[in-house]
N, C-alpha and C positions, 0 to 999 in steps of 0.2 A: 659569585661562587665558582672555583676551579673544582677538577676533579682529575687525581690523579690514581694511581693506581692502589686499591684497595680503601683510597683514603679521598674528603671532600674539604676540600679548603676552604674555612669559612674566614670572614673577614672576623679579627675581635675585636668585641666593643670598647672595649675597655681601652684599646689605645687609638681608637679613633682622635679618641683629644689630644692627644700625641706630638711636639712642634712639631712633626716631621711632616703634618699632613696626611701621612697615608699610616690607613691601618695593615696592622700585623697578619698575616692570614698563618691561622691555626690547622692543623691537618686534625679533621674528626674522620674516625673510622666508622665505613658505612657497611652494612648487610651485603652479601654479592651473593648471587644465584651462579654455581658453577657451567661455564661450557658445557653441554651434554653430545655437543659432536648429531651423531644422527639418532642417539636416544629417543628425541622426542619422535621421528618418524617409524622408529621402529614400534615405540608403543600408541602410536594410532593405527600402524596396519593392524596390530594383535587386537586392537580393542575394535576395528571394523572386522577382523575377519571372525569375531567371539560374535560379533551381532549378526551377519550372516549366519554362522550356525548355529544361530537361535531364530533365525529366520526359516533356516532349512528343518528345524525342529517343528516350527508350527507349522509350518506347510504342510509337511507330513501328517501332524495330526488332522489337518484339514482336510486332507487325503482320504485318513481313515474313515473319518467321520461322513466324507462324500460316498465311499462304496456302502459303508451300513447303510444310508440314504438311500441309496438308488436301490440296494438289492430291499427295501423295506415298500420302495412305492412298486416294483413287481407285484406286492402282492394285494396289491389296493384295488384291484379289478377297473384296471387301467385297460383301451382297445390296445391291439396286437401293436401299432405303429409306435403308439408310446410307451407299450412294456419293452420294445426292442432298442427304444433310446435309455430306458433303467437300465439294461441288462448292458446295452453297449460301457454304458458310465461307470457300473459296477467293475467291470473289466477294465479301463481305463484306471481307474482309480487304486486300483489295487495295484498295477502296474506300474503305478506315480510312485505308489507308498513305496515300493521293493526299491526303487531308482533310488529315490529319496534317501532310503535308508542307506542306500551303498554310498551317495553321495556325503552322507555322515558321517560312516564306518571311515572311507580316505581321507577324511577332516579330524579323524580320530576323534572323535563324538559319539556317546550315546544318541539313537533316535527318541531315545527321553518321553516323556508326555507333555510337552509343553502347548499352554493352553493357548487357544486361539479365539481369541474376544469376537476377530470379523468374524469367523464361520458359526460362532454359536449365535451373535444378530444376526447370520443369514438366516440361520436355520427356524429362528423364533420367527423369524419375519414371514417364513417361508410358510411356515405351518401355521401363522395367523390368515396369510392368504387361500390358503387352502381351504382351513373350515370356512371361512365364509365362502365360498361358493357354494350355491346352494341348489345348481343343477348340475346333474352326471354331465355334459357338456361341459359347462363354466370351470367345473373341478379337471377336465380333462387339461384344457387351456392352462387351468393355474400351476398345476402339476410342471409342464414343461417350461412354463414362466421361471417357479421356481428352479429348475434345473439348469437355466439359463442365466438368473441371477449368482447361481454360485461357480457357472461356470466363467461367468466373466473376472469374477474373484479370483480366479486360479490365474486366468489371461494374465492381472494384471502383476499376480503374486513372480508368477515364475519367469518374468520379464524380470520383474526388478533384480529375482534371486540371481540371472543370468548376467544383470547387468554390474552387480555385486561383484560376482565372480569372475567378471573380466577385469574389472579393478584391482581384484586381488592378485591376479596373472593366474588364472584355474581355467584356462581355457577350455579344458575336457568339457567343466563341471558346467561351465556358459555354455557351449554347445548342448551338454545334454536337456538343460534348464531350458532354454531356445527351441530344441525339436520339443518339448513337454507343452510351451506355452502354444505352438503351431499345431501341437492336436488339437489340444480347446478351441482356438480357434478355428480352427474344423466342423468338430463338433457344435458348436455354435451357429456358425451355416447350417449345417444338419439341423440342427432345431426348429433354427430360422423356417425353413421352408416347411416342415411338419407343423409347426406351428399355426402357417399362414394358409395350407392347403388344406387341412385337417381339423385340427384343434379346434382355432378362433373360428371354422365355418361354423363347425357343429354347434359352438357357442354362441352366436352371433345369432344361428337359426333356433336356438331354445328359447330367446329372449323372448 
């Protein structure tokens, strides 16, 4: 079989038996997908950079749903060290949401309500570890447990959002993604150590 332009040469049968020994090749025209040049790249950045800000969409929601969080477990009659890490997250988190949203608004995006599957399994998770603790200690520990499982969500969310957006050449958007993931990271130290000087004592000693 040859193949020349637009068209495929096939041998016919029909004169195979032919004296001449060689068959005829007949030109069949075949299907052609046009050159698109750099089309195809252009519509994979637009279809990576549509997925990012549906990434940037749930994050945010994630965000939301992290400040109603923390400002909800203030009122759980939590000691002082741990209402001050609610109250720090509260604060943080609403300052993600505003980022977030600006970083939308330049993407020319709605901040939308896009649902976020990991943060509502955080939350259910979170709040099945809660009730079962079943001493004011045990529930002190699981509290910051919980606030440290969703902070690591965010760690790993707003790396990736950062890492997206260097992809995309949105350097701003990577830097600001990057100093977001570096508070949590922060923050998570912080826990860390209330956690281990605090929390799990008083919990360790109720058992």
């Amino acid at each position: 079989m040859r193949r020349t332009r637009g068209f495929v040469l096939r041998p016919d049968v029909a004169s195979a038996g032919s004296g001449t020994g060689r068959p005829r090749w007949s030109p069949v025209p075949v299907r052609t997908i046009p050159f698109t040049g750099r089309g195809d790249g252009i519509m994979a950045s637009e279809a990576f950079k549509a997925w990012y800000v549906q990434g940037l969409q749930a994050v945010k929601t994630a965000a939301d749903q992290g400040q109603a969080a923390s400002s909800h477990a203030q009122a759980q009659g939590v000691p002082p060290e741990v209402k001050t890490i609610m109250e720090g997250g509260a604060k943080v988190f609403g300052q993600h949401a505003e980022a977030l949203g600006r970083l939308l608004q330049g993407a020319g995006a709605s901040p939308g309500s896009m649902p976020n599957a990991f943060m509502d399994g955080i939350q259910k998770g979170s709040q099945q570890m809660i009730q079962a603790a079943q001493d004011p200690g045990v529930r002190e520990a699981s509290v910051v447990a919980a606030a440290q499982i969703a902070t690591h969500y965010f760690i790993a969310a707003y790396g990736t959002l950062a890492s997206n957006a260097k992809h995309l050449g949105l350097t701003e958007d990577a830097a600001t993604l990057k100093g977001m993931a570096d508070e949590m990271k922060a923050a998570d130290q912080h826990m860390t150590g209330i956690a281990e000087t605090m929390a799990n004592a008083r919990a360790s000693s109720a058992s």
